[in-house]
N, C-alpha and C positions, 0 to 999 in steps of 0.2 A: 504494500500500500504506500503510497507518495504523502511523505508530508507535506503538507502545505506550508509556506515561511509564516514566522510568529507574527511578525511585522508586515506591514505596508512598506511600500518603495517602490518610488517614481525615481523615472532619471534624473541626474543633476541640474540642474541652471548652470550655466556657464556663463562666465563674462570677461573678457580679453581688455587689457590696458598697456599702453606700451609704456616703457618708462628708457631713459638713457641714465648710465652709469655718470655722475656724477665726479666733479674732480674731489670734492670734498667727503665721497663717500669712500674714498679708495684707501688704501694704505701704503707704506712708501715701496713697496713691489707693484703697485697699479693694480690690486684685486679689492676687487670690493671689501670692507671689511664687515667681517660675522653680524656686528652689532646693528646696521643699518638694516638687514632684511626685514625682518617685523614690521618697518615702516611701511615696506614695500608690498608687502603681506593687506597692511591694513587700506595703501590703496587700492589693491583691487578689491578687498571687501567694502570699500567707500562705493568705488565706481558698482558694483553690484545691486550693493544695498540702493544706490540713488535710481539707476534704472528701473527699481523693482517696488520700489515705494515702502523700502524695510530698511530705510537709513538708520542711523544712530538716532538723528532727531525723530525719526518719526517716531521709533519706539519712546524717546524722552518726550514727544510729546502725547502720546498713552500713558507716562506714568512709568515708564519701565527703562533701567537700565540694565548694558548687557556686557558686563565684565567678562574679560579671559579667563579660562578656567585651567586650559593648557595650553600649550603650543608645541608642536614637535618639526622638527627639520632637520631633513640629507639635504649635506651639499654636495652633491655628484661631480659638479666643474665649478670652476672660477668663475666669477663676472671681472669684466675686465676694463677699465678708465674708458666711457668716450662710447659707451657700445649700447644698443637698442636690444632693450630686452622686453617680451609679454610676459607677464604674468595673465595667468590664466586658471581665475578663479571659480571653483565650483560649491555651491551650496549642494547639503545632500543632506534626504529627506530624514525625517528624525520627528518621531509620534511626540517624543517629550519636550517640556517646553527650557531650549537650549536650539542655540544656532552653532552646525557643526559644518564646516567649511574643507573642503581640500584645495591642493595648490599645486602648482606648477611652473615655475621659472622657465620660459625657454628662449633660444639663442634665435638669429633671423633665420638659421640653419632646420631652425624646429626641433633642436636639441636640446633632453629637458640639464637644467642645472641645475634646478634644486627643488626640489618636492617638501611640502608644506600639510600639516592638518592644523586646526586648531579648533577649540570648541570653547562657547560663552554660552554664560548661564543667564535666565531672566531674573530681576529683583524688582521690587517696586521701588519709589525713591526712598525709601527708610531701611531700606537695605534685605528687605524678608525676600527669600528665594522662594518664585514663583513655583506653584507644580502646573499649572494653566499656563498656555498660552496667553497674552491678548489677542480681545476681540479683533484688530484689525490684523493680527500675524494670524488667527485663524482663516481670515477670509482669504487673505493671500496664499495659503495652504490647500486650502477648497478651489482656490481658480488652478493651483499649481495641478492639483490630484485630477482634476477635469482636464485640465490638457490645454488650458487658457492661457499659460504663462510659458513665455517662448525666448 
């Protein structure tokens, strides 16, 4: 007999942002250094979130903030002074109410550099950890599970 999976699970949302290595992110070999990625992390969860109407403000203005909970990262390749890279970030579907992200760095080559998870939790503004959703990340979940969010 075939189990069925425990969970629900729709494909990812993707969203692609280019960014260029900066002179001020490098270190004195011209590799990006460790500590800047996260930033770079957070814009393509910026450019996602604003495309998809699940910014940071939108959940601050439901009342809900969305702290990191973890973050994990392979660096595979260098980034290098001066160079065009996408980050290509993917939201992935998750019943509980927490936003869990995967990542991908890649070169113009389409070569990945560094692979990214991270996962943030919902709180209200007094800091209580949501076990709910908000009402409007539910709706945006319901367009997603229909097949509306592209």
């Amino acid at each position: 007999m075939r189990q069925r999976p425990r969970f629900r699970t729709y494909p990812p949302i993707v969203c692609h942002r280019q960014r260029r290595v900066r002179f001020q992110e490098v270190d004195q070999l011209a590799y990006m250094w460790h500590g800047h990625y996260p930033s770079w992390l957070e814009d393509g969860r910026e450019a996602l979130g604003k495309k998809y109407g699940i910014s940071y403000l939108d959940f601050y203005h439901n009342g809900v903030v969305t702290p990191l909970k973890s973050l994990e990262m392979e660096y595979c390749h260098p980034l290098r002074y001066d160079t065009i890279y996408t980050i290509e970030t993917s939201l992935l579907w998750n019943d509980a109410a927490v936003i869990e992200y995967s990542y991908r760095i890649l070169d113009d080559k389409n070569t990945c550099m560094t692979t990214a998870h991270s996962l943030q939790l919902m709180l209200d503004v007094h800091g209580t950890l949501l076990l709910d959703a908000p009402a409007f990340y539910k709706a945006f979940m319901k367009r997603w599970a229909e097949g509306l969010v592209q």
